[in-house]
C-alpha positions in Angstrom: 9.7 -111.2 -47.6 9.0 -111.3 -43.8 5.2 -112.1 -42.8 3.8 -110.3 -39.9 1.8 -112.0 -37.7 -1.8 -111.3 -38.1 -4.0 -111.0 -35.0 -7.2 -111.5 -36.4 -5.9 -115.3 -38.0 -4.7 -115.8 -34.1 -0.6 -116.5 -35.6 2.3 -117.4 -33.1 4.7 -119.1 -35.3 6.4 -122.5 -34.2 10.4 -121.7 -34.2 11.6 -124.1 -31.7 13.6 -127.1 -33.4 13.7 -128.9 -30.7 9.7 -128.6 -30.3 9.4 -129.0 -33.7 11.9 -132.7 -33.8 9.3 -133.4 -30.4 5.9 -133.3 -32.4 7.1 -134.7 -35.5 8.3 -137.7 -33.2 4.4 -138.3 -31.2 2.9 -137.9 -35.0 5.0 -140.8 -36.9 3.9 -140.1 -40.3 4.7 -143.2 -42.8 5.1 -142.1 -46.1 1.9 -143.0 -47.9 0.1 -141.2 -44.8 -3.2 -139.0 -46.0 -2.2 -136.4 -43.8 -3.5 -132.9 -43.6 -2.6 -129.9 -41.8 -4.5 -126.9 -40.3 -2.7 -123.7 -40.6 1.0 -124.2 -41.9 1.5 -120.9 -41.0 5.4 -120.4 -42.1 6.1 -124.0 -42.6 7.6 -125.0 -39.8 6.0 -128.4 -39.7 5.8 -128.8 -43.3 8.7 -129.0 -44.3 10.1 -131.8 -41.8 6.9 -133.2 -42.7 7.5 -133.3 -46.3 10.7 -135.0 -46.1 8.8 -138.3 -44.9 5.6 -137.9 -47.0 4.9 -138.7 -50.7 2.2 -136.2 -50.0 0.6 -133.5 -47.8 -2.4 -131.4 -47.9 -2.6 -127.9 -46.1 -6.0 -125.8 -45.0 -4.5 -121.8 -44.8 -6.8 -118.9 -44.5 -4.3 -116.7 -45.1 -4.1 -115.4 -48.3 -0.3 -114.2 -48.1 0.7 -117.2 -46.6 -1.0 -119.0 -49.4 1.0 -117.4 -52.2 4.4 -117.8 -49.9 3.4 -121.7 -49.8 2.9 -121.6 -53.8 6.3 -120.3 -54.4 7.8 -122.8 -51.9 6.2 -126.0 -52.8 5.3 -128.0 -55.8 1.9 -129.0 -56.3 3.7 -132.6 -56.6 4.2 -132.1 -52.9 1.7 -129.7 -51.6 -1.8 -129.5 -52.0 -3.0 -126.2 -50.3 -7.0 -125.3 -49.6 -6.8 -121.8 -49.5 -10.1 -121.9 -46.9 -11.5 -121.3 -43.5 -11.0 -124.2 -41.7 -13.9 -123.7 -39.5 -16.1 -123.8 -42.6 -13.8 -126.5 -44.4 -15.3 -130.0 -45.8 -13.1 -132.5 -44.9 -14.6 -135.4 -45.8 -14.3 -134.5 -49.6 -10.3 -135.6 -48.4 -11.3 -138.9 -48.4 -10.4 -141.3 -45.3 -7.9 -142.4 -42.7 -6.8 -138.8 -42.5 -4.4 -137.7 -40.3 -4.9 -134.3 -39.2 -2.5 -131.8 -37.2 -2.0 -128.6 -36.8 -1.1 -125.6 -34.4 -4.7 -124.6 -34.1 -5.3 -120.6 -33.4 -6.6 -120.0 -30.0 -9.2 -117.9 -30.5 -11.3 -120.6 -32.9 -9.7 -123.5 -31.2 -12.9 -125.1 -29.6 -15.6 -124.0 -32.4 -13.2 -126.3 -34.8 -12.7 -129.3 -33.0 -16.7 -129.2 -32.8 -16.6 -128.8 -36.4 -14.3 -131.5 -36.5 -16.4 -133.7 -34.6 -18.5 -134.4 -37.0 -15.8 -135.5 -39.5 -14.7 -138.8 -37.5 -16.1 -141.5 -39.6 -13.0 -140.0 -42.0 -10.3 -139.7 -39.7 -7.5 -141.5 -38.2 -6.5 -139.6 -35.8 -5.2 -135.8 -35.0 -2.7 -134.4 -33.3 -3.1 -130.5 -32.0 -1.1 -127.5 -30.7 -3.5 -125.9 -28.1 -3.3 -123.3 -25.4 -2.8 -125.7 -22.4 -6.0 -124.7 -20.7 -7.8 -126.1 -23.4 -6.2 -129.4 -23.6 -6.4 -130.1 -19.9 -10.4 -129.2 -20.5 -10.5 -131.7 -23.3 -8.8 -134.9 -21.4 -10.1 -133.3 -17.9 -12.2 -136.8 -15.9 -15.6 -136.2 -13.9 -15.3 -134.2 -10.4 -12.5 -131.7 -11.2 -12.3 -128.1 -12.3 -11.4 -128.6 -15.8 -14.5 -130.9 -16.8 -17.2 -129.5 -18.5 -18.7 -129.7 -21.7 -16.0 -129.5 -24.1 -14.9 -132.6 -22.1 -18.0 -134.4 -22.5 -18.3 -133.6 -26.0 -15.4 -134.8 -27.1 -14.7 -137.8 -24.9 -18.5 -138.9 -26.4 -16.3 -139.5 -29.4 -12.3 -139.2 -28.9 -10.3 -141.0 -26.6 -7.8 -138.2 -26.1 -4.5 -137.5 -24.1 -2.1 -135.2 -23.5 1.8 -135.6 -24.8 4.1 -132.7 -25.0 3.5 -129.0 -23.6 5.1 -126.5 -25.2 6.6 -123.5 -23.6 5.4 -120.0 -24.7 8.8 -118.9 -25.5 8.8 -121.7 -28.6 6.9 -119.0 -30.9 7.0 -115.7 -32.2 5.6 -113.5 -30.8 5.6 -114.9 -28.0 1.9 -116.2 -26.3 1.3 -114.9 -22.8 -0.1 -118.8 -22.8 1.4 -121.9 -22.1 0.9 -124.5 -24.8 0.3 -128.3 -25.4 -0.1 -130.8 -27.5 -3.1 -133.6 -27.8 -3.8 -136.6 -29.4 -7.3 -137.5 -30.2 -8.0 -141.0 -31.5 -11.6 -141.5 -32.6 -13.4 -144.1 -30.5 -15.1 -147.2 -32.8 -18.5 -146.5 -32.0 -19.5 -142.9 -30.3 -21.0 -143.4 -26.9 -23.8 -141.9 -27.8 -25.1 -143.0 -31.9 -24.4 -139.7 -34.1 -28.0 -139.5 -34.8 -29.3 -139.1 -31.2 -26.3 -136.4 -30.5 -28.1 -133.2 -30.7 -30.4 -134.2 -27.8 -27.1 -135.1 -26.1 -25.6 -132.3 -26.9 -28.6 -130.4 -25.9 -28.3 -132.0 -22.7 -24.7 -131.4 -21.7 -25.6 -128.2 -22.8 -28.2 -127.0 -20.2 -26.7 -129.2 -17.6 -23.2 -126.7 -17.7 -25.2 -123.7 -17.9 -24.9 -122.8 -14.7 -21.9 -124.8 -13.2 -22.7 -124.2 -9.7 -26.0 -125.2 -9.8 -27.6 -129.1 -9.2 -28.8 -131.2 -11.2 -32.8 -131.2 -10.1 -32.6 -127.4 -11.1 -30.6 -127.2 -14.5 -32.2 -129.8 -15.8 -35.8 -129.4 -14.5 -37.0 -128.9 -17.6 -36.3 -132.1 -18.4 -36.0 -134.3 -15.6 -38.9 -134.4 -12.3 -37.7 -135.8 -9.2 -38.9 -139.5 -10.1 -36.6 -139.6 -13.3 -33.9 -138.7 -11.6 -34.8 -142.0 -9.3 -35.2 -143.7 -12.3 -32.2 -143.1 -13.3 -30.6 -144.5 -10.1 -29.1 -140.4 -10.1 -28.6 -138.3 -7.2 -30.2 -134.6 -8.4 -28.3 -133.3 -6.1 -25.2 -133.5 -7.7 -23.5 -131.0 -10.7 -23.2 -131.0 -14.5 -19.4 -131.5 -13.4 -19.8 -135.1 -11.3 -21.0 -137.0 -13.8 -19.5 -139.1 -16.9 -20.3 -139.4 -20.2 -21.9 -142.6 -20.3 -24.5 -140.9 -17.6 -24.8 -137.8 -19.7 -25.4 -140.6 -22.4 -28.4 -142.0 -20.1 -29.9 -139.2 -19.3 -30.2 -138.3 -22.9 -31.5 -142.0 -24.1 -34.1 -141.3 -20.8 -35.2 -138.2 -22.1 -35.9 -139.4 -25.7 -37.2 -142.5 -24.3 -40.3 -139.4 -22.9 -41.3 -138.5 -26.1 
């Protein structure tokens, strides 16, 4: 039975082969892999996926999809979460996962913060994203594209992007270009996971109001000899400075109270 594409679950299916031959390529699953994927959708990846896997587990939200998956698969083959994955556990999945997906574009950001938190269990991940939102993810300090998604991500992902994908490769067809990104979690976050809230409270304000300097979207923080302290111009945006400054601003700031 056809699906139709439901616009409230954000669904553009992946029909391109050639697309499809491209990602499966950049991800290199081995066949003992713990690899999950966000959003099967129709199956287009999971099935190329399952001829190199002993294994793989999906996260689907949508119910219909979930029953067309059943009849499809073996539970030999497929495990599928019938869940939100912006509300999903993944650390009950164990460790050295390997997560992909073609993420919907309207919860795209909210679940990579939600994956953020996850990293101590994961590989690595490999995403389909609207283009716009990959080139904000791997964007450096001092161009239009960086702001905080960069910042918050980079504090913990070393990230690049390897494929775009042309609109034209789904149906319906996206009135957005697409890409692909690799995020590799870092070692050690540059900033320790228990002093990331200030951080991220940080970055926060800082962005608020991009146009803005320094001495005034963070005056509630920072007074004009911090800032000297901190061997920082105030006079400078959210957008000029890097992570590891973001990082010592934050380690400043704690280092107040």
């Amino acid at each position: 039975m056809k699906h139709i594409p439901r616009k409230r679950f954000g669904q553009n299916f992946l029909v391109d082969s050639q697309i499809i031959a491209e990602i499966i390529q950049a991800i290199r699953p081995s066949r003992g892999d713990r690899l999950v994927e966000i959003g099967p959708g129709l199956g287009a990846l999971t099935r190329p996926l399952l001829q190199m896997l002993d294994h793989l587990e999906v996260i689907e939200v949508d119910r219909d999809i979930v029953e067309r998956l059943r009849r499809e698969f073996t539970e030999d083959e497929l495990t599928i979460h019938s869940a939100d994955a912006l509300k999903f556990d993944f650390s009950q999945l164990g460790s050295s996962l390997r997560i992909i997906g073609n993420l919907p574009y309207n919860i795209s950001t909210p679940l990579l913060f939600h994956l953020n938190q996850f990293c101590s269990h994961i590989l690595d991940m490999h995403f389909m994203l609207q283009k716009e939102v990959v080139e904000r993810m791997v964007a450096i300090p001092s161009t239009p594209d960086y702001g905080r998604l960069s910042v918050m991500l980079q504090n913990r992902f070393e990230m690049e992007q390897i494929l775009t994908v042309p609109a034209e490769s789904f149906r319906p067809i996206p009135k957005v270009q697409s890409a692909i990104v690799r995020m590799l979690p870092l070692m050690q976050p540059i900033v320790p996971v228990k002093e990331e809230p200030l951080f991220a409270k940080v970055v926060s304000v800082a962005f608020s109001q991009r146009r803005k300097t320094l001495r005034n979207t963070l005056r509630d923080y920072l007074k004009p000899a911090d800032f000297d302290g901190l061997g920082l111009d105030s006079g400078l945006r959210a957008e000029n400075l890097s992570v590891e400054q973001f990082a010592a601003i934050a380690n400043y700031v704690k280092g107040m109270k």
